[in-house]
N, C-alpha and C positions, 0 to 999 in steps of 0.2 A: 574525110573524103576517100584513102587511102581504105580504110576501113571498106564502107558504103560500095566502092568498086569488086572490093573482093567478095565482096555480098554477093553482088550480082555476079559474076563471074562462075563463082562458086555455087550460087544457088541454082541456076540454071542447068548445070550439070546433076545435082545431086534429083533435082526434079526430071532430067530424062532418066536416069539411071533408075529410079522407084518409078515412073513411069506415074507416080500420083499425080502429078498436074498435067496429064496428058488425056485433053477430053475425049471421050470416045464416040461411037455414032449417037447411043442415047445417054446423054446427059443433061443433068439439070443446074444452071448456074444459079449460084447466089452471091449475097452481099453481106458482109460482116462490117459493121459498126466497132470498134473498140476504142476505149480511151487508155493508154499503155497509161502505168504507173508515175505518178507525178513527176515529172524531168526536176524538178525544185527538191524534191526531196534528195539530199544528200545519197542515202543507198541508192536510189534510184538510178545513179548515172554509172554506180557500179554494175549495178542490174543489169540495165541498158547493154552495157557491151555483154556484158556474159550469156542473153540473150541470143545477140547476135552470130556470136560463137557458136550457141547449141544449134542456130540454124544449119550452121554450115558443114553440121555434125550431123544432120537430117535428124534431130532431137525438134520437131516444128507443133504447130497448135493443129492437134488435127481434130476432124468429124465425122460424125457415122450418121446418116440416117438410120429414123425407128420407125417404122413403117406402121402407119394406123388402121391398116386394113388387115393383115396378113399375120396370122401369129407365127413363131419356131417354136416348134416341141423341144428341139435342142437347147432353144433360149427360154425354158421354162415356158414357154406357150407365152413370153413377152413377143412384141412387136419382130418381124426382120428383122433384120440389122443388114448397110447396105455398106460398101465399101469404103475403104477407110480415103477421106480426101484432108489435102491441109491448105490451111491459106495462103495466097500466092504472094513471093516477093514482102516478105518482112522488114526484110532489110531496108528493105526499096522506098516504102513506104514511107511520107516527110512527116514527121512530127514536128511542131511548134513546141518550143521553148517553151509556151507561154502555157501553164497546167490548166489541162482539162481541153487541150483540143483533143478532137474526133478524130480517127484515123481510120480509115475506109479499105475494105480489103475485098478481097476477090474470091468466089472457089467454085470448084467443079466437082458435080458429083457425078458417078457412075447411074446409072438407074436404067429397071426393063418393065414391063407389064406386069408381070407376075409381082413383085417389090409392090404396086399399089399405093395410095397416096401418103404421104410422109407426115405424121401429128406428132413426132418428137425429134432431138436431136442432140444425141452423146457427145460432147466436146471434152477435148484433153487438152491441157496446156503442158507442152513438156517443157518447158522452158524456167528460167529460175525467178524470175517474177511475176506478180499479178497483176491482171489488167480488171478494166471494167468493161465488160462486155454490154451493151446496150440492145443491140437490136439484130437478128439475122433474118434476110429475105431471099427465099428464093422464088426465082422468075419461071414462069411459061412450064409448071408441073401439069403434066399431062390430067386431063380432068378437073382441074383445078383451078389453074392458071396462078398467081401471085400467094405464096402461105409468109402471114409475119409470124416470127417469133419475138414477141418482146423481152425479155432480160432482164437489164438493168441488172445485173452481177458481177460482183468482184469473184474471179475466175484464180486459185492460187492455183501453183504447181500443181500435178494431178498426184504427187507423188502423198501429197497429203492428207488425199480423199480414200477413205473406206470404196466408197463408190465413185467412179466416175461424174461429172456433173452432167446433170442431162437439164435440156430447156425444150418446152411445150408448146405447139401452137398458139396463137392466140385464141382458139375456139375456144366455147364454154361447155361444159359439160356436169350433170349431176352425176353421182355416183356409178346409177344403174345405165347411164347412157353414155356411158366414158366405153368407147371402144375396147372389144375385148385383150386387143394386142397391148392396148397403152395401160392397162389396169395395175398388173404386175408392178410398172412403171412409177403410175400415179402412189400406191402401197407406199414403194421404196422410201420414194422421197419422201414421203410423208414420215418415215419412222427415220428415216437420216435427223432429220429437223427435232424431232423430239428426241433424238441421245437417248441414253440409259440412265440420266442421273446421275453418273459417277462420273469420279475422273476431273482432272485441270480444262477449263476450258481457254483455248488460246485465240489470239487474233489470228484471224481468218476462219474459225471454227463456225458453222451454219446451229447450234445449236440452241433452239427456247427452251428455258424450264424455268420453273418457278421456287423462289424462297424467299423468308422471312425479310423483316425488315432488322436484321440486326447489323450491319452495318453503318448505322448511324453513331454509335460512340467510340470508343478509342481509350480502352482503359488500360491499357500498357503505357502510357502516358501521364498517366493519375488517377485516382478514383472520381476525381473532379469529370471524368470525361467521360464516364462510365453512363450508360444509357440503356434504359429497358429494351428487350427485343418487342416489338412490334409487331404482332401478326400468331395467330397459333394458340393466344391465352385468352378466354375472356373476357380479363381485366383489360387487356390491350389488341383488341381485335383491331386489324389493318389489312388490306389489298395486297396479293404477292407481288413483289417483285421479279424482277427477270433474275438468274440463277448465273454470280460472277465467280463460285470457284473459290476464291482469294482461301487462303489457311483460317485456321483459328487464329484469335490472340492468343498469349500466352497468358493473360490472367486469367480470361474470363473463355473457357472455351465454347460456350454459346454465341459469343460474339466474334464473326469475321473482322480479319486483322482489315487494316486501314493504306492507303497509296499514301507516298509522298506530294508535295506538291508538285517536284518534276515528272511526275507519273501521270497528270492527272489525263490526259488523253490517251491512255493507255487503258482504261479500264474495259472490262471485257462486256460486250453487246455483240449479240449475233453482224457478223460481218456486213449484211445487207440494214442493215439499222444505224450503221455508224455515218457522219453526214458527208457528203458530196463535200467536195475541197471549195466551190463558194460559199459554201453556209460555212464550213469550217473556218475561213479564213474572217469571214465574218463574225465568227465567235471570237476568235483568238484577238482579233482587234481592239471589242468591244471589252472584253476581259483583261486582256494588258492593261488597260484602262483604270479598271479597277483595282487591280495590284497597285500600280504610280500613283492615284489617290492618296492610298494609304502613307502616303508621306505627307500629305497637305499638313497634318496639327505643327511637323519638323518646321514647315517654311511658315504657318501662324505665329508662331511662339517667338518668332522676332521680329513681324510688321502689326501684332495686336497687342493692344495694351491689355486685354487680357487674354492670357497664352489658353488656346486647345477652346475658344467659347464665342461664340458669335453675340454682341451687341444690341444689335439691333437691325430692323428688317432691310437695312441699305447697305449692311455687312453682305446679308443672305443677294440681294439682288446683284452686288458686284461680282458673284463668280456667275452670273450669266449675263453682266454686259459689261464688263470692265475683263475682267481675269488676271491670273498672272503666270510669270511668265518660271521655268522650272530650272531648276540651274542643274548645272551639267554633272555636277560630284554628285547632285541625289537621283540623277537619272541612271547615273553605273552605278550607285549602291540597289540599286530595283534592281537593275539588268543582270548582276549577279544571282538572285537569287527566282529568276522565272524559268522556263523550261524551252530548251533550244528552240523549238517550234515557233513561237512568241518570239524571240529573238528579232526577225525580219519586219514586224511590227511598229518598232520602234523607227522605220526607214521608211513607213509611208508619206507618200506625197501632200495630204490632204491639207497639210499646211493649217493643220489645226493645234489652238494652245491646247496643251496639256489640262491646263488647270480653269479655262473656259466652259463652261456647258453651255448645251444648246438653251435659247429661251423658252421654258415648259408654256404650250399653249394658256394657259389659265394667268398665266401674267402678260401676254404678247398686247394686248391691247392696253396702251399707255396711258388711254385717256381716265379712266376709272382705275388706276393700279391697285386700288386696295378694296376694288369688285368681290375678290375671294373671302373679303371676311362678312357677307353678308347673311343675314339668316335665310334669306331668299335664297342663295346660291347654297347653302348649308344645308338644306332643303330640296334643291334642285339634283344635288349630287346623290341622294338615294336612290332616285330615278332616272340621272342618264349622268352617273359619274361610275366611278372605278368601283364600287361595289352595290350595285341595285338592285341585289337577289334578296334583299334580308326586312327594308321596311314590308309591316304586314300590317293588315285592319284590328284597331284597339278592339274589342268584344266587351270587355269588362272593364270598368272604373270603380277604385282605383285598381293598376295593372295584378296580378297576379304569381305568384312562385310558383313552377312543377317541382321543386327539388323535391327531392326525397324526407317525407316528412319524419322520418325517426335518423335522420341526422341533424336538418335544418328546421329552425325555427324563425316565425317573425319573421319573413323574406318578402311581405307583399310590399306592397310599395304604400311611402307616404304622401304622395303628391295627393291636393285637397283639389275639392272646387273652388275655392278661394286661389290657391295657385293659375289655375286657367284659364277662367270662365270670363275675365275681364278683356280677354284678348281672345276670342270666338266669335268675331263679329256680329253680336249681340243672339247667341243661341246661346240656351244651357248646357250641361253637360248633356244630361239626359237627351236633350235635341240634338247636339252633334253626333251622338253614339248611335240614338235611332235612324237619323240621316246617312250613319254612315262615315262621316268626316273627320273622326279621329282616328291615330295611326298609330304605330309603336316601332320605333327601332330599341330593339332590347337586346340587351349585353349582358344581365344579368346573372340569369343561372350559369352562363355557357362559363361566367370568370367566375364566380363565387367560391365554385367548391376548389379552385386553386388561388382564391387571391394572398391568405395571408401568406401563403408558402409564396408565391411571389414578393409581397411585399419585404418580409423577411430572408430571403436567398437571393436574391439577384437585386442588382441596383435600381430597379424597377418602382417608382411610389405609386400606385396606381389605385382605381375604384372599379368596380362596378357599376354600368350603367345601364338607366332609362331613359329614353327621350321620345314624351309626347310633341307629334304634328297635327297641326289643323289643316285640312283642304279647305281653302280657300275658292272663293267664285270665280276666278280666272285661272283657277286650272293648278293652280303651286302651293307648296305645302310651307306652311309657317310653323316653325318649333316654338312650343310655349310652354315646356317644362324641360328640364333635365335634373333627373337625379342620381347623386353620386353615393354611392353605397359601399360599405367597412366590414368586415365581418367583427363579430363580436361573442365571445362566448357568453352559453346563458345554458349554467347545470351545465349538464353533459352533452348540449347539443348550441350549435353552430347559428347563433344570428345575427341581426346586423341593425348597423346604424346607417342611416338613410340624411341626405342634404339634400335639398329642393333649389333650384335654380332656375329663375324666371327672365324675359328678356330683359337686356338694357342697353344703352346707345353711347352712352356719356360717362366720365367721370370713370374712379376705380369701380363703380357696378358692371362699366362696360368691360371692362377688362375682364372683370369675372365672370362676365359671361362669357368672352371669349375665351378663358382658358376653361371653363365648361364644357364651350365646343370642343375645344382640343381633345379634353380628357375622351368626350367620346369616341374621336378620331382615334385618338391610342388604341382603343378597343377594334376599334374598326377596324383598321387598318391591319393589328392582329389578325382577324376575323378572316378577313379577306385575303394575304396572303398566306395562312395558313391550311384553312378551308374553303374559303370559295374558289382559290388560285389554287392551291397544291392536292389538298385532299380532294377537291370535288371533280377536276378534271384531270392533272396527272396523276396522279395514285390511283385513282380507280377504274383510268384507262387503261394502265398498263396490263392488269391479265386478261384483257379482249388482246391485247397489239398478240399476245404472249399465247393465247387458244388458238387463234386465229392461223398462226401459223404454223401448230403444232398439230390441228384437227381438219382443217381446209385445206383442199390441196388448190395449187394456187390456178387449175382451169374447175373450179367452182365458184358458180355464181355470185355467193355470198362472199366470198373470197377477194374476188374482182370487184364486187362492191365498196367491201370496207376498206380493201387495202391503200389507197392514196388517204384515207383518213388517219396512218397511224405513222406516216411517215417523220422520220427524226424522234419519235417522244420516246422510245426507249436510250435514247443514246443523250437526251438530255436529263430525261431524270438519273441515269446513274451521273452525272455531272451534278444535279444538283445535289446529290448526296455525297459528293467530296466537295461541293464550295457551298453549297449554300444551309441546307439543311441538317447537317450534320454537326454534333459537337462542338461546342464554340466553334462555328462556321456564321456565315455572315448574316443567317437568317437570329441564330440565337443572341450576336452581337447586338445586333440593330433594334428587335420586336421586341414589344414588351413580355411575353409571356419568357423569356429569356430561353433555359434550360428546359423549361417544361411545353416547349412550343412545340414540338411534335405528339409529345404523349398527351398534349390535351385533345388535337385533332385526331389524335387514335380513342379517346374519348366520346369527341361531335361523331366518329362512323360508326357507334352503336345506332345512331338515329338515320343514318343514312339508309335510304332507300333509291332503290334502282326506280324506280316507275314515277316518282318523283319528280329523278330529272326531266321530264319529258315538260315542256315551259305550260301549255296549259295546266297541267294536274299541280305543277308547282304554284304559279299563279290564286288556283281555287284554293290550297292548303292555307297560304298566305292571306286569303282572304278579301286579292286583290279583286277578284274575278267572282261578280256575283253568281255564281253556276258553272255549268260546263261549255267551257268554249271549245267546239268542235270546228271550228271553219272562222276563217275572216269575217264571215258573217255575223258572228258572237261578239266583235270586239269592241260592242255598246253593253257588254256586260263588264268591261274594265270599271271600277270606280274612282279611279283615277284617269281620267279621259287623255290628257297629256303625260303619259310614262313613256318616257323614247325607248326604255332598253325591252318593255313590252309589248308596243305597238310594231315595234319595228322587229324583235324576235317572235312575236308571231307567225310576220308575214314569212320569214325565211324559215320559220319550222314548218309550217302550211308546204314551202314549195320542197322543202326535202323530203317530209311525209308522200308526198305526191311524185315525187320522183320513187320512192322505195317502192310505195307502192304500185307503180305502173313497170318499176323492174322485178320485184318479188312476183309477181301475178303472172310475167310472162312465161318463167321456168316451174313455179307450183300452181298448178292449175286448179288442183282441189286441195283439200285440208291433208288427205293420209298421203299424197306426198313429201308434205313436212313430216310427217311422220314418222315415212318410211327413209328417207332419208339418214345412213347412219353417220355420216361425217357431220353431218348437221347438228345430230342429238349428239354424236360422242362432244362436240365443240360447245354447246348449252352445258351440257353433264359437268364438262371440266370448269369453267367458268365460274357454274355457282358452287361447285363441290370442291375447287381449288382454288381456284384464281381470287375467289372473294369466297371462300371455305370459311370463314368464323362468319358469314350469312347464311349460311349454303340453307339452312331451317325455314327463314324467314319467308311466310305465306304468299308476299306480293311479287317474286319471283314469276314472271309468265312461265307459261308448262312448256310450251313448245311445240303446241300438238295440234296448229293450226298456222293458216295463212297472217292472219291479225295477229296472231302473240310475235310473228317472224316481222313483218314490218314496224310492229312499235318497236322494240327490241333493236332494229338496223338505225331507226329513226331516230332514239335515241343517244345509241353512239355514236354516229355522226354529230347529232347536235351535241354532245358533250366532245367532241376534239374539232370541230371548227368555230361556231357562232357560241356555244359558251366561254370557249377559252377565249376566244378573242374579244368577248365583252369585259372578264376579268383580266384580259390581260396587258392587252394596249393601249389603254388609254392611262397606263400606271405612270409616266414620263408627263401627261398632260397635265393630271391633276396632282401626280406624288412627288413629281420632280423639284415643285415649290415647297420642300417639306412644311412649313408653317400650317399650310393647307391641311396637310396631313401627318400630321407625328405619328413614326410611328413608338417612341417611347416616350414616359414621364416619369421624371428624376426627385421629385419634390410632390409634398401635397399641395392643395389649392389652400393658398395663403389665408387665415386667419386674424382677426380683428381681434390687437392688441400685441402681435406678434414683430419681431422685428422682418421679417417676411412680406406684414402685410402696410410697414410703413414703408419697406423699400418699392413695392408696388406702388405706394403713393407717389414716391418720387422718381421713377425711372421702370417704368409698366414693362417698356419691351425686355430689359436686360432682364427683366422679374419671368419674361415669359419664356426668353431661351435659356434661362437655367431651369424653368423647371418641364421644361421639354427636352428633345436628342442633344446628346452633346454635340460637338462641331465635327467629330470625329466619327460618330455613328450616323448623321448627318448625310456630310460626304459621301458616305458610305451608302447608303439610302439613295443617295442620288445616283449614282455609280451603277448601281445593281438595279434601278429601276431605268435606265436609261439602256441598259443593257437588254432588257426583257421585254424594251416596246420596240425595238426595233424589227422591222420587216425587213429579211434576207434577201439579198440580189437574186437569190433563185428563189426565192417563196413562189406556194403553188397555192391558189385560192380557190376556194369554195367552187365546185364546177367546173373547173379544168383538170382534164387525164388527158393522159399518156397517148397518143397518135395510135391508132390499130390495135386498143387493148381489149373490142373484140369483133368478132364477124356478123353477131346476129344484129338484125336491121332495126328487131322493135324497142332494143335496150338505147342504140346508138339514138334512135329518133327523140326516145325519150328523154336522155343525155342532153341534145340541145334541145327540146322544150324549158328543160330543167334551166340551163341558162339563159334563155331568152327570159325566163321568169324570172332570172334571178337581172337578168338590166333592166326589166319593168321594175321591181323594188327598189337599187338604186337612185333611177330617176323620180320613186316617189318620197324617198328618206332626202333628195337634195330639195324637191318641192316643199316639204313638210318646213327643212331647217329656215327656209326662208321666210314660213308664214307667221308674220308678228302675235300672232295667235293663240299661238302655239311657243306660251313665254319658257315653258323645259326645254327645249329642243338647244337652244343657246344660252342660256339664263346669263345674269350680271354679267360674265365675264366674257361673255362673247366667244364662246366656244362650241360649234356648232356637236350634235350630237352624230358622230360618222362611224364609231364602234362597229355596226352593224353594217355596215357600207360594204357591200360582197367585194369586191376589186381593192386595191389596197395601191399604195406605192414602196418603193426603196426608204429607209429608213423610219425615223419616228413623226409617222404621217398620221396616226391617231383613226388611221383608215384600211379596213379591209378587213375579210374574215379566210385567213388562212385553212388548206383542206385541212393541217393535222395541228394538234400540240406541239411545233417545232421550237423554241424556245422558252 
């Protein structure tokens, strides 16, 4: 209070004395927005006062208008520049305790006729900490009337900036129509943002650039940890990442050295990328999480009779409706060793057990508990489960090998007509294949050429897999083959031996066919969070988030377009690369492909193609889609008439496409303004020459030198950082979180006749199935981290919602809410569809309604919503 008095006392003189906040006859007021620096943050209440101090030192946050009419030859032929104001009463101003309130401020500018209307504005912070500056408005500008500037920027000391920070109207502007005064301006920032390439980069630093993936291993720790670089070779083409600076290791100087674990929020991402304090606090919660897990096997090892190993399937369901409870000496052996940050975590209210998980929707309905082990639902899930990008139309019987035929040999598959045909509801093969009604989820080639090294290097017993489905006349697909395949050497090239496995219900046959399914799952579940989860949305995001901000400046249209779609994903994927993806990190603990689980997906992106993702063009490759679906109106050439994750991504790529398109059309009118356009081309140029530079050759690249190459191109990156990610990503807790459903490792081979293996199968199936699936330990683990990556953040932004005033022109704004009214017309038809008994995918056995695609979402693991970016 003593304090706050002297503020005002003091401020008020220092303000007549500079004579700054004394408005004059023409002046223009405005409003500042800021969020001061987290008051929870320890430094911060240091800050806090030494702030106050610089106030009263006339050290204040001041601003200058840039005048968008009127150049200086003085100022390099940049805008005016109008007199310097600061914001009023700092001191004065209440902040809450509670992080992340708003603090609202005041200011006067000087302004005359000649000055002309205001399209920028230089702000200083002299002060010793940073705020986040959100929004400035000023009121009743002559000709004008009300100009936003939107923000959203953490604002450091000015003392740290090469340049001043400057913020832009929210008008929109192309290159050649960027006022002459603001041009100079627009330059600047543009090359602040792209740095030189050299040099430490620190937090609070605004700088993109791009490098390798070699951050992934840590061989200053052991050769055990040691890991290819990713990106830049041939052998191991991969997507840039964003550029953190960190030294060499010492062993290996290719490889960037590695953070501790008390570090890990520390790692360096352009300052505007790092997350907002509710998404933060929401990580750090979710993730403490995960750390105290890691002690579950300590507290097994003396209430199971067999220590560190799950029993059987009422073991697995008591830690989601029973739990236990975490005793106090292993919660301080944890708390010692997480990062101050996490600390306060352990203090939340939620009055949640430790060691309870939530119940994963695919077991919530009691009345059929063991719904999940059906081949119907087994079947349902490649179509509206946690990974439905991958079954494709059989062509050929039996299946076929691409490998590489002067390595491998003997790779086609053995499944007979004897194997199927009895279960095709009396069609031959030949009639299912000509009808159309066989399918293939295949595993094969993508594990082969790495399975023996799997099975021999890591703990991993795994196959290669095939699994023929039949479409069936009510719309769901019936599995009636899986085969499990070995490599085998023959001469000097690579073949294999093949197991055929057909349905059964009863008896140890039934068991074998459910650890059949399993094995496929193993594969799957690889499959998907390696590539369909990591490589196919964030890795190949990140050098758009990464051009985007280093070639756009931020009043370009395409600019304003993309940018809510990239929000958080640079600041999670270097996260995932200190927990999850990284050397013995938790993706290489858990997943089958172990050690080799990234360099195989730097492998699957030789095949990767951009134009690809776009869901029609994938759909026709797949085979799903008899032709070209160009419109809703095509979606009777699906041959799978009930596929939720394609009828329903359809309809939301239709209404993105249609939104881009009625926003790209308003600002290129004809084709040579794409053209002509150079922030445009330099932003295409760096993309495919850098950012995905080991494709940069590759033919199916759009050129860039129309309207239609610029809309598919927008259409797709949006659809890959909201409605793909959120198909692969949220619903991982639904279906993953019962790991049985979905293993994602296997410890053993598939038991054998004659084997003591396959007599204990005879006597006690289920303990025969969690040894030879996850331990109890990778398990947990599995759960922990899938539980963490379906949740939806207290601040999550979804599909169709921006920023208040993020711009002036009328025809983009109109189209904006067209855009979402289209998008609640789809909702209300994905909740119509889930209810029509009909439509047996939509919910299948387990009663779990298809909502992935469901624009709108809620707080936590709601299985519902499609967020605007990659934020987890």
């Amino acid at each position: 209070m003593i304090l706050g008095n002297l503020a005002s006392s003091v401020g008020n003189v220092v303000g007549d004395i500079t004579g700054l906040n004394k408005p004059s006859k023409n002046t223009i007021t405005g409003s500042v927005v800021i969020v001061k620096k987290n008051v929870l943050d320890f430094t911060a209440v240091h800050s806090t006062v030494a702030d106050s101090l610089f106030e009263l030192l006339g050290n204040q946050v001041s601003l200058q208008l840039v005048s968008a009419e009127n150049p200086d030859p003085a100022n390099d032929n940049g805008g005016k520049l109008g007199k310097l104001a600061t914001l009023e009463y700092w001191n004065l101003t209440y902040t809450s305790l509670l992080a992340g309130d708003d603090s609202l401020y005041k200011v006067s500018f000087e302004w005359d006729e000649e000055f002309g209307i205001p399209g920028a504005i230089i702000l200083r912070n002299n002060h010793t900490a940073e705020f986040f500056l959100k929004t400035i408005t000023l009121e009743n500008v002559p000709g004008e009337g009300r100009i936003h500037f939107v923000c959203n920027s953490w604002v450091y000391p000015d003392r740290r900036y090469k340049k001043p920070r400057i913020f832009f109207s929210n008008k929109t502007y192309l290159p050649h129509e960027t006022p002459a005064a603001l041009r100079k301006f627009r330059e600047e920032e543009l090359q602040v943002l792209r740095g030189d390439g050299t040099g430490q980069l620190k937090t609070g630093d605004r700088v993109y650039d791009y490098a390798l993936y070699n951050d992934l291993g840590d061989p200053d720790k052991g050769a055990d940890l040691a890991r290819p670089v990713l990106g830049g070779l041939a052998q191991y083409p991969y997507p840039r990442r964003g550029r953190t600076s960190r030294p060499p290791s010492k062993t290996d100087p290719k490889t960037e050295s590695r953070l501790f674990l008390p570090n890990i929020l520390n790692i360096y991402v352009p300052r505007e990328e790092q997350f907002a304090h509710l998404k933060l606090s929401d990580f750090i919660a979710y993730n403490l999480k995960g750390l105290v897990n890691q002690i579950i096997p300590l507290l097994e090892a003396f209430v199971n009779y067999t220590p560190n190993e799950f029993d059987s399937f009422k073991d697995v369901d008591n830690l989601f409706f029973s739990g236990l409870p975490l005793p106090t000496d292993l919660i301080n052996q944890v708390a010692n060793n997480i990062p101050l940050e996490m600390m306060g975590e352990f203090f939340r209210s939620d009055g949640q057990q430790l060691l309870k998980f939530p119940v994963p929707k695919l077991i919530e309905d009691r009345s059929n508990p063991f719904a999940w082990r059906t081949d119907e639902e087994f079947g349902r899930e490649m179509l509206a489960g946690l990974n439905p990008l991958l079954i494709q139309l059989l062509k050929e019987f039996p299946p076929v090998s691409n490998l590489d035929p002067r390595v491998y040999v003997n790779q086609n598959s053995s499944i007979t007509k004897q194997d199927i045909e009895y279960n095709l509801d009396g069609l031959t093969v030949e009639e299912a294949l000509s009808s159309k009604r066989l399918f293939i989820l295949d595993h094969h080639d993508t594990i082969m050429p790495y399975l023996q090294t799997i099975n021999e290097y890591t703990e991993a017993k795994t196959y290669a897999s095939r699994t023929i489905l039949f479409l069936r006349g009510d719309g769901t697909l019936k599995p009636v083959a899986i085969e499990l395949s070995l490599p085998k050497m023959e001469e000097d090239k690579i073949g294999c031996v093949n197991k055929v496995y057909t349905p059964a219900e009863h008896g140890v046959e039934g068991w074998i066919w459910m650890l059949a399914k399993a094995f496929v799952n193993v594969n799957d579940s690889g499959h998907h969070q390696l590539v369909s989860h990591w490589l196919n949305t964030h890795a190949v995001l990140e050098p758009f988030v990464i051009a985007t901000n280093r070639q756009l400046s931020v009043v370009h249209p395409i600019y304003k377009l993309l940018h809510p779609h990239f929000r958080d994903t640079m600041t999670i994927n270097a996260l995932a690369r200190e927990l999850l993806i990284n050397a013995n990190g938790i993706i290489e603990r858990t997943f089958c492909p172990g050690k080799y689980s990234l360099e195989m997906s730097s492998v699957i992106y030789k095949s990767w193609n951009f134009m690809d993702q776009a869901l029609p063009n994938d759909l026709k490759k797949r085979g799903i889609a008899d032709g070209d679906i160009k419109s809703l109106d095509d979606l009777d050439r699906l041959l799978i008439k009930d596929y939720p994750y394609a009828v329903d991504g359809l309809k939301i790529w239709f209404a993105i496409e249609n939104w881009v398109r009625d926003y790209c059309s308003f600002y290129y009118k004809t084709d040579e303004m794409v053209q002509r356009d150079p922030e445009l081309q330099a932003w295409w140029k760096e993309l495919r020459e850098v950012g995905h530079g080991d494709k940069k050759d590759e033919p199916w690249w759009p050129k860039m030198q129309n309207l239609e190459d610029l809309i598919q191109s927008c259409t797709i990156i949006i659809w890959i950082a909201s409605a793909l990610h959120a198909a692969v990503n949220y619903g991982q807790y639904a279906f993953g979180g019962y790991f049985p459903n979905r293993p994602t490792l296997s410890r053993r081979f598939m038991p054998e006749k004659g084997t003591p293996e396959y007599a204990e199968l005879e006597k006690n199936p289920e303990k025969v199935f969690f040894r030879t699936m996850s331990s109890q330990l990778q398990s947990l683990t599995v759960i922990t981290v899938v539980e963490t990556l379906s949740n939806h953040a207290s601040d999550e932004v979804y599909l169709g919602q921006r920023t208040p005033n993020w711009t002036t022109d009328a025809v983009p704004l109109q189209a904006s809410d067209a855009f979402n009214r289209r998008l609640a017309e789809i909702e209300g038809v994905i909740l119509k569809m889930n209810i029509d008994k009909k439509l047996k995918n939509r919910i299948g056995p387990v009663n779990v309604p298809y909502n992935l695609l469901h624009p709108t979402g809620e707080i936590g693991i709601s299985g519902k919503g499609i967020p605007n970016s990659i934020s987890i």
